[in-house]
C-alpha positions, 0 to 999 in steps of 0.5 A: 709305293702307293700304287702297290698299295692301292693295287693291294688294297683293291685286291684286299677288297675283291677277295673280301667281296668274293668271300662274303658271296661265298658266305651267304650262298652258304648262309641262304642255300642260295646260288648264281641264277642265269642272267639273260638277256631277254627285256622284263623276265624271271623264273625263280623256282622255290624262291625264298625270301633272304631275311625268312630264310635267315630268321629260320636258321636262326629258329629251331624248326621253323621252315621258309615254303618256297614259291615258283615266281615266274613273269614273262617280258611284257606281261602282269603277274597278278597274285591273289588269296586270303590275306596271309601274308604270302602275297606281299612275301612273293612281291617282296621277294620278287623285287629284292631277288631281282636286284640281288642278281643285279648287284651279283649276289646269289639267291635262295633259288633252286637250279634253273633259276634265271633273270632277265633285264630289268633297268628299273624296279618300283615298288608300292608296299604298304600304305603312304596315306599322308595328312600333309599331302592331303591323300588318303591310302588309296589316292596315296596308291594311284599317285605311286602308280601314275608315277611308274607308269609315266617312268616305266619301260620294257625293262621295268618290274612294278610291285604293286600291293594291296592296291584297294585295301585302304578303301571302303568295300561298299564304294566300289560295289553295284548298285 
C-alpha cells in the first residue's frame, strides 16, 4: 500500500499548503499579484510590509501606510527622505514581496498589483563593518556592491540601503 500512502500524503500536504495561503491572505488582506513575463519589474499598489502588518493586528489602533512601489525593467528606483525609517521599509518590502510571489504566496497589496521576472534579489541593509575583514561600513557597501553588479543581470532587483550613511559628512564635501 505505500504508493497509496505517499500519494495520500502528498495530497495531505497540498491541501495543508493551499490552506495556509488561504490563512494568511486572510491574515494580511493580501491577494495573488499578476506574474508577468516581462524582465526586472513590479507595480505594488499600497504595499505593506507582511510582519507590520502582522504586528498591527496584533496592537490596537495601530495602522500600517501602504506605499505604491513601482520599478520599471532596467531602471533604478531611488528613494530618498529624512531618516524615519520608511526608506528601509519600502526597500525591505520590495525584495520580500517579490519573493513571496515567487514562492506563490500572496501579498499585502491592493488590486492590480503585478510582478514581473526576477531571477536574482540582492540585498545590502544594514551595516557589515567587520574588524576581521579589515573593512569599514562604507568599503563594507562597495564590496556587496561589486558583487551584485559582477552577479547581476536583467532579471536582477539589488536593494541597496543607506549606502553613505557610515561615513563621515566632511569627506565628500567641496573644498
Amino acid at each position: 500500500h505505500l504508493p497509496a500512502l505517499l500519494h495520500s500524503i502528498q495530497a495531505y500536504a497540498d491541501i495543508d499548503l493551499l490552506a495556509a495561503n488561504v490563512k494568511l491572505a486572510r491574515d494580511l488582506d493580501a491577494r495573488v499579484p499578476v506574474l508577468k513575463d516581462s524582465a526586472g519589474d513590479f507595480w505594488l499598489p499600497s504595499c505593506r510590509h507582511p510582519l507590520l502588518v502582522a504586528s498591527a493586528k496584533c496592537t490596537p489602533g495601530a495602522v500600517v501606510v501602504p506605499q505604491d512601489l513601482a520599478l520599471n525593467g532596467g531602471q533604478v528606483l531611488v528613494i530618498s527622505g529624512p531618516n524615519a525609517g520608511g526608506k528601509t521599509v519600502a526597500l525591505k518590502s520590495a525584495g520580500l514581496l517579490v519573493r513571496m510571489c515567487q514562492a506563490a504566496l500572496p501579498i499585502p497589496v491592493a488590486d492590480g498589483a503585478w510582478v514581473g521576472r526576477f531571477q536574482k534579489v540582492f540585498c545590502d541593509i544594514g551595516d557589515q563593518q567587520s574588524i576581521a575583514r579589515e573593512l569599514s561600513s562604507f568599503s563594507a557597501h562597495v564590496s556587496a556592491i561589486a558583487s551584485m553588479l559582477t552577479h547581476a543581470g536583467p532579471e536582477t532587483l539589488g536593494l541597496i540601503d543607506e549606502l553613505g550613511g557610515a561615513t563621515d559628512p566632511d569627506e565628500g564635501q567641496a573644498f
